[in-house]
C-alpha positions in Angstrom: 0.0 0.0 0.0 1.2 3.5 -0.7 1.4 6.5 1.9 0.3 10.2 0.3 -0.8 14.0 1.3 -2.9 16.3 -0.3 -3.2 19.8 0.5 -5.3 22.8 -0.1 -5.2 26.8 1.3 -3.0 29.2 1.5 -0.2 28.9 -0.5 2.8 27.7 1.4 6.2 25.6 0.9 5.7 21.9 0.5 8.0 21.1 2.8 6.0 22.5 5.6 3.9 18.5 5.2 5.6 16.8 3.0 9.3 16.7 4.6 9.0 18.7 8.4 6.9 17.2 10.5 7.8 14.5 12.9 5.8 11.8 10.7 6.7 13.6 7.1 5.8 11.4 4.5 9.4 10.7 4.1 9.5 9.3 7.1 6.1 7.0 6.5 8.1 5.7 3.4 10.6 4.5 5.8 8.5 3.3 8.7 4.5 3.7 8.1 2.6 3.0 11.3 -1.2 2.0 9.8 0.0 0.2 6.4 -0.2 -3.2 5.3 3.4 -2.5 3.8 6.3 -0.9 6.7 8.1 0.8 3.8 7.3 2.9 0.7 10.4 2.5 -1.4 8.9 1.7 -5.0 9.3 5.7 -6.0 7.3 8.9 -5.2 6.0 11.5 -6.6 5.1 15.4 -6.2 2.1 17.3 -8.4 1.3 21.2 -7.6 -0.1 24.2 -8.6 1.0 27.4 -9.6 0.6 30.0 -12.1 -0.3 27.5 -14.5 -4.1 26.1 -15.3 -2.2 22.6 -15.7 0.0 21.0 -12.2 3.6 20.9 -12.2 4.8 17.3 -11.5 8.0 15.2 -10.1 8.5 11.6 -10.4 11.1 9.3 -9.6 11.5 5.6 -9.1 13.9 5.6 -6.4 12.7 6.3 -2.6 11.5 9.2 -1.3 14.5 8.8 1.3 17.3 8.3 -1.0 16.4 11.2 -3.7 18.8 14.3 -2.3 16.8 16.7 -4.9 13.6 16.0 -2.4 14.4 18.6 0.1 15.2 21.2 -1.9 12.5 21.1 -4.0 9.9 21.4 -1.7 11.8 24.0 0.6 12.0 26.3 -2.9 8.1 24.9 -4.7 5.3 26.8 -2.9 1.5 25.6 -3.8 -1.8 26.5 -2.8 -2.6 23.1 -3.7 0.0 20.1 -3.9 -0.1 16.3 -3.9 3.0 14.2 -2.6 3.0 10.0 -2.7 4.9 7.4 -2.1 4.6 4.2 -3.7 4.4 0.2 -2.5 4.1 -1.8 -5.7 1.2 -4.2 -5.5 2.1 -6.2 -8.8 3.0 -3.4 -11.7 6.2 -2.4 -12.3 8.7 0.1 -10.8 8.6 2.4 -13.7 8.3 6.6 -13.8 5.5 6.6 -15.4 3.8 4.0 -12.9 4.6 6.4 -9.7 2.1 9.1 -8.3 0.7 11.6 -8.7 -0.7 11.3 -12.4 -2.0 14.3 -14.6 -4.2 15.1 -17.4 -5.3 17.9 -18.6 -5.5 20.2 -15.4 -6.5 17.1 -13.2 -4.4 15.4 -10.6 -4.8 12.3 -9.3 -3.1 9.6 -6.7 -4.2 6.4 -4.9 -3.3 4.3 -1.9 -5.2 0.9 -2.8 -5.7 -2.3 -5.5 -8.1 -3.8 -7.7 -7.8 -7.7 -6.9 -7.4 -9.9 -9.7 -6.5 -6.8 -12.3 -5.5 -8.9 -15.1 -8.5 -10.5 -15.6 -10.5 -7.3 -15.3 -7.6 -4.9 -17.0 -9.1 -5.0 -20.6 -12.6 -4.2 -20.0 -11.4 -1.2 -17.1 -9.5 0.3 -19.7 -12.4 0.0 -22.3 -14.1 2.8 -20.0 -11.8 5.3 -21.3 -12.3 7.4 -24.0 -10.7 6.8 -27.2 -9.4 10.8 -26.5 -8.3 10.0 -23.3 -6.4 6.6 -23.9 -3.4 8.5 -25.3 -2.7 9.8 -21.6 -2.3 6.3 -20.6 1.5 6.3 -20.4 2.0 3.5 -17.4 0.6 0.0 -16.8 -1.3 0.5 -13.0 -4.4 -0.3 -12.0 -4.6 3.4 -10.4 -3.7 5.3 -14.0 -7.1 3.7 -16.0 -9.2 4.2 -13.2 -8.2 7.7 -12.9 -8.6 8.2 -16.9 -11.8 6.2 -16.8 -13.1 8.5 -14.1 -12.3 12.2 -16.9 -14.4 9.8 -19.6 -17.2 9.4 -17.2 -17.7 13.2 -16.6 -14.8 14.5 -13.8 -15.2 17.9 -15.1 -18.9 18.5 -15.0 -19.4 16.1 -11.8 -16.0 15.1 -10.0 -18.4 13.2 -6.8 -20.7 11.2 -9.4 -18.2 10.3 -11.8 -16.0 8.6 -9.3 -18.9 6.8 -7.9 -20.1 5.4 -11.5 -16.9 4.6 -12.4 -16.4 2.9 -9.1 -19.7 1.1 -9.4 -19.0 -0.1 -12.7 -15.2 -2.0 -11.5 -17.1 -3.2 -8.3 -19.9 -4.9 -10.3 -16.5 -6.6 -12.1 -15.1 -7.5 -8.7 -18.3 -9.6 -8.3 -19.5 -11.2 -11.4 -20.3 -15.0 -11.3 -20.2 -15.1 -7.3 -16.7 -13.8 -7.0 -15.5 -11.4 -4.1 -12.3 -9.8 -5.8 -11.2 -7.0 -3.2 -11.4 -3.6 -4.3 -9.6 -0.4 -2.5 -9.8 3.1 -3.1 -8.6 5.5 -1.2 -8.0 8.2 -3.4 -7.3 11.9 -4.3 -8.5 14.2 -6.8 -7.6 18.2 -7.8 -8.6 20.5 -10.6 -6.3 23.3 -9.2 -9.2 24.7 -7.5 -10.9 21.9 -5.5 -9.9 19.3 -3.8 -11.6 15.7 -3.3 -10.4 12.9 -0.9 -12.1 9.8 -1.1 -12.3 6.4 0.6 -14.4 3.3 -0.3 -13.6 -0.3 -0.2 -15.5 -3.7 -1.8 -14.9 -7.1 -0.6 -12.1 -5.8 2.0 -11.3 -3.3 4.8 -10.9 0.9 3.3 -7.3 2.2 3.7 -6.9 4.7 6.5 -7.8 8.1 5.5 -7.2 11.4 7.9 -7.8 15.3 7.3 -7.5 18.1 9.5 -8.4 21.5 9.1 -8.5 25.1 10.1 -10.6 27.4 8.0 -10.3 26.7 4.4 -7.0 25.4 4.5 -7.4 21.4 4.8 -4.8 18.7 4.6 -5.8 15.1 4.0 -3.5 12.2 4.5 -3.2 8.3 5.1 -1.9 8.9 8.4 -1.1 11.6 10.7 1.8 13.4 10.4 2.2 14.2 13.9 3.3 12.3 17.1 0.2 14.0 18.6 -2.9 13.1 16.9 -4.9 16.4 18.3 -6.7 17.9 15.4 -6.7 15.0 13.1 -10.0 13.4 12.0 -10.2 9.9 10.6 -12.6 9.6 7.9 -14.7 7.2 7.6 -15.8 4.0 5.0 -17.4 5.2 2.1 -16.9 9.1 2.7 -15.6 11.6 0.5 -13.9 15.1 1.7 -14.7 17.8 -0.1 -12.3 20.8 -0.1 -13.9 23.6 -2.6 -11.9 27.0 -3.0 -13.9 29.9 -0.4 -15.3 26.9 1.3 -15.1 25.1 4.8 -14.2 21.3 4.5 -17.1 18.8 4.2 -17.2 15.3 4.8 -19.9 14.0 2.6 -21.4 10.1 1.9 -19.7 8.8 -0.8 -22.7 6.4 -2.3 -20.9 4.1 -4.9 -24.2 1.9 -3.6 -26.4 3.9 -5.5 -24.3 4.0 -8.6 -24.3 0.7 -8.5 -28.0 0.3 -8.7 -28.7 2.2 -11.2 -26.4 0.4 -13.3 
């Protein structure tokens, strides 16, 4: 399983989340405390915001800990809205393109989960994609279609509902002809305006998912990045935080359920 932050509000130095704190995410690549995996070594990766509609982004195979251009970079990159992930393989390979974040257009997206069984399923998941869309499709995960299948199914007019169909449509794959292939998401989304932090599970228990916030800055995490845990709310199954520019944070029901019915 992977370990990643997302962050929204005033603009400020990456660092301050992604490298400071006690529990930086570098230090959950080296020792994560609520992962199935203790480290996070299979490469990282860094997506923000600036003065551009579309993110800047920063990927590299090696670990988070071993990469000396880390530091710097987010000391001197400063973002109103960022994304930082490090990756545990769960089967694909250790490739650039395969790390997190991934972009398209001016979208961002990263993901701390699986989708059991992918090879049987891979075709028909990456048949939900657009033929316009399948170009971006530059990797191999399991995390990179869903992401793209999510833009085809409408991202841009309805980020909440086209998670959830897409969602819907994998999890009715996950259980064709009595099967119970587990399915994890527990997963980030960005336009450079909003932020969305979701987590849903089928068949299996959700990966940890944690915000905290203080007026309309929110950060959202897999696991706390302090020793003291004051201030940090754990989010629950089949939730989605939503983190809309001018706006306080809401934790809203994430209903894949429905989605799935109306299939």
């Amino acid at each position: 399983m992977c370990r990643w932050i997302a962050y929204r509000g005033e603009t400020i130095a990456l660092e301050h989340y992604v490298t400071a704190p006690a529990r930086s995410l570098v230090a959950q690549s080296i020792h994560a405390l609520e992962s199935t995996a203790a480290t996070h070594g299979d490469g990282f990766g860094l997506g923000w915001y600036a003065e551009h509609p579309e993110p800047g982004l920063y990927r590299e195979v090696r670990p988070a800990w071993s990469d000396e251009n880390l530091r710097y970079l987010c000391r001197h990159i400063h973002s109103h809205l960022f994304f930082a992930h490090v990756r545990s393989a769960t089967g694909t390979p250790i490739t650039r393109p395969n790390c997190h974040p991934f972009a398209c257009g001016n979208w961002l997206f990263m993901h701390n989960g699986f989708i059991g069984d992918w090879n049987r399923i891979r075709r028909r998941v990456e048949g939900l994609i657009p033929d316009e869309l399948y170009g971006s499709r530059t990797g191999t995960t399991d995390s990179e279609a869903v992401f793209l299948a999510m833009l085809g199914a409408g991202l841009d007019r309805d980020p909440i509902g086209a998670t959830a169909r897409t969602l819907a449509a994998i999890t009715a794959m996950t259980r064709e002809e009595g099967r119970a292939d587990p399915l994890r998401f527990t997963a980030a989304i960005a336009n450079g305006r909003d932020l969305y932090a979701f987590r849903y599970a089928v068949n299996d228990q959700a990966n940890t998912l944690y915000y905290r916030a203080s007026g309309q800055d929110v950060v959202c995490v897999s696991e706390p990045l302090d020793e003291d845990r004051t201030g940090w709310h754990a989010v629950e199954p089949d939730r989605v935080v939503v983190a809309r520019a001018g706006r306080r944070v809401e934790v809203l029901p994430f209903a894949v359920a429905d989605a799935l019915a109306a299939e």
